[in-house]
C-alpha angles and dihedrals in degrees: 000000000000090000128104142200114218110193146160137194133184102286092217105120098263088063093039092065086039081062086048083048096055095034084054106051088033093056090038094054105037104246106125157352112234126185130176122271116225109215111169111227106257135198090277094190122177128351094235092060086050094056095047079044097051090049084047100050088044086063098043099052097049075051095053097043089048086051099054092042090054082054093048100053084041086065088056099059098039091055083044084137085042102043089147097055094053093101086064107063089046092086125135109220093345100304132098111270095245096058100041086054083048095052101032118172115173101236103242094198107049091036105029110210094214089059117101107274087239092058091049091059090040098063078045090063107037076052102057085033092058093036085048081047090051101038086054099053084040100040084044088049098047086047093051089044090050100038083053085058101048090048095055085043092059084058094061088044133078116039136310091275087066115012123098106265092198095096091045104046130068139215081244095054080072148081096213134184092013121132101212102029124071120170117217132204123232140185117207125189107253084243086062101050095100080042097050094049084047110054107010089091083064111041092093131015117253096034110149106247115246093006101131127080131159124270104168152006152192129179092276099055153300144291122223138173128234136191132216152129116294092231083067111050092102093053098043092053093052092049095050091037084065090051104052102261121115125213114216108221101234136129116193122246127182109200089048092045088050092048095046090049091049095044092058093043093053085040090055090047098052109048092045086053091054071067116031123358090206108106089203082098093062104043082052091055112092100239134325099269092050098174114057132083113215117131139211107227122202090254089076119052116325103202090034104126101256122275124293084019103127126215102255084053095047091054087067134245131320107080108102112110144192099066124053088210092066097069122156093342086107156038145178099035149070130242120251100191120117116210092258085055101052095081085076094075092066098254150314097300135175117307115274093025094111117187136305113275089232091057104131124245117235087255105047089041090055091049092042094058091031093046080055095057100036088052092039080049094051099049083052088053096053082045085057094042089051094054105044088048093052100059092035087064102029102031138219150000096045117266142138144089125267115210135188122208129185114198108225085209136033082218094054097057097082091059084045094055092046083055094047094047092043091048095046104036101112087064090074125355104181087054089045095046093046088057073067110041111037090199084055100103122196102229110239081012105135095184134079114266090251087063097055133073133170086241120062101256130188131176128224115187119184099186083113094158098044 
């Protein structure tokens, strides 16, 4: 199970055996694996400062949770394409969560244990505040980024009456720069094809003979060319229009078509290196507009690169900047490494290598090192937690054991909890009587029983993606 019991009792010897007790019926029957819990001793001061502490760490751990849940859930959508691999990247100081609660050690050095307690949950706090700042511009930036795409996608969805043509057409479907000869587009019903090659030379007058063929189609229908004289492109729309083609109304242009093409490239870059830097991804995709179907059909140009190819992917491979390692390994798109990033790849290597396909994007490799420090920051917090809590129940001076158990089963929790509250009773008998008896109330208790033991208890639950 990926839940944990964080619990303390009075280290004076009675409660100590009471600990053997419970470390005895828990291992023989299977309930849990407990393991001792290190808290360095702190600068305790006044009650009254424990008490405003206790309300403040209780804030601040339901925060932190929220936050690295929010992380977690941002790694998720960011490996939308790796989803299997998510678990990976939740690690705490390179090692899995389970096993860095299991072998907790307070950082003396981040969180200094001779400071005032107050200024120890302080710096907690600046710290998740900062890493929450920073998810959110990055989070904000990486939707945008990703709203923007999916935008430009729905445009290369959907049928030639609606879809984007600038990935189907070419600079040779067209009479271009002429003064008196403009080339339309039209889509005919697939019924209507025998029609269309039959009448559209006379629909108008001073249409250029011979002048369609075919560039694209869908299942709906097809889309030609045609030819004519600009003083009869009104006449010529009515007239098909009569007759069930429609003209799309597009002019080619060179330098938009260009622009759109390399908008969605850099689009599509950019939002697959927020996850992987490796450009491997991309060559895989089928095109750069993956989605539509639309289909080139032998009609139109042969030895013109397939449909939603662009240009730039079309010339080959070699185009890929900002690492000479990377060499040919990728195209359509621009690096987005700097040099304090490259290390990453493993290396300078050969040319042509390219990266590793596991190299991490800018915005995976943040969460994956933020996601570290909020979760590290949030086990400090429930140690916190356990100690203030400790001496606020058992008193000074400081003493008493922290322990950490794991059920092996969700079924079996109900039985663990029956041992905990029969070992530990005589800390507190009206608590331990009211676990019993729900119309028993805990004087000055603001919580509801099931919130209360006789033991300080704490839980620690690790489902972060459920």
């Amino acid at each position: 199970m990926s839940e944990f019991w964080l619990i303390s009792a009075p280290g004076d010897k009675e409660n100590l055996q009471a600990l053997e007790r419970m470390n005895m019926v828990t291992s023989k029957s299977n309930l849990s694996q407990n393991t001792k819990f290190a808290i360095p001793d702190f600068k305790v001061g006044t009650l009254d400062s424990l008490v405003g502490l206790s309300d403040e760490l209780g804030k601040l751990d339901t925060f932190a949770e929220s936050l690295i849940k929010r992380m977690a859930q941002s790694v998720v959508e960011v490996m939308e394409d790796a989803k299997g691999k998510v678990r990976e990247n939740l690690l705490a100081n390179g090692v899995d969560l389970t096993s860095f609660v299991t072998h907790f050690e307070w950082d003396m050095a981040k969180y200094p244990a001779k400071q005032p307690l107050a200024s120890v949950v302080d710096t907690l706090a600046k710290q998740l505040a900062q890493i929450e700042t920073d998810l959110k511009s990055r989070t904000a930036a990486y939707n945008t980024l990703k709203i923007t795409l999916e935008n430009l996608e729905k445009k290369s969805q959907g049928n030639l009456f609606t879809r984007t043509l600038s990935d189907i057409v070419s600079k040779e479907d067209f009479v271009l720069d002429s003064e008196y000869l403009v080339t339309l587009l039209v889509i005919v019903p697939k019924p209507n094809y025998v029609q269309w090659q039959k009448t559209y030379e006379s629909l108008s007058d001073m249409v250029v003979p011979r002048s369609t063929k075919l560039i694209a189609e869908d299942k709906e229908g097809g889309l030609f060319t045609v030819t004519l004289f600009r003083k009869v492109i009104d006449d010529f729309k009515t007239k098909a229009k009569a007759n069930k083609f429609m003209v799309r109304e597009f002019y080619y242009d060179e330098k938009e078509i260009k622009r759109e093409r390399e908008e969605m490239t850099r689009l599509l870059s950019d939002k697959k290196q927020q996850y992987q830097t490796s450009c491997v991804a991309l060559k895989k995709g089928s095109s750069t507009f993956p989605d539509h179907k639309v289909k080139v059909t032998p009609l139109g140009h042969p030895d013109r690169p397939a449909v939603g190819l662009t240009d730039r992917e079309s010339e080959g491979e070699g185009e890929m900047t900002g690492h000479p390692s990377l060499g040919d390994s990728c195209h359509g798109a621009k690096a987005l490494w700097s040099r304090e990033e490259l290390p990453e790849l493993g290396g300078s290597g050969d040319a042509g290598s390219g990266p590793e396909p596991s190299a991490k994007g800018p915005l995976l490799r943040w969460l994956k090192v933020n996601f570290s420090e909020a979760f590290i920051a949030w086990v400090h917090i429930k140690a916190l937690r356990v100690f203030v809590e400790s001496v606020l129940r058992y008193g000074l001076p400081v003493n008493f054991q922290a322990v950490l158990l794991q059920p092996h089963k969700k079924s079996s929790t109900k039985r663990l909890r029956e041992v905990l509250n029969s070992v530990f009773r005589h800390l507190d008998e009206v608590a331990a009587a009211s676990l019993l008896d729900a119309s028993v109330e805990i004087p000055g208790l603001q919580l509801s029983n099931q919130d209360y033991f006789p033991y300080v208890y704490f839980h620690i639950d690790l489902s972060l993606l459920d």
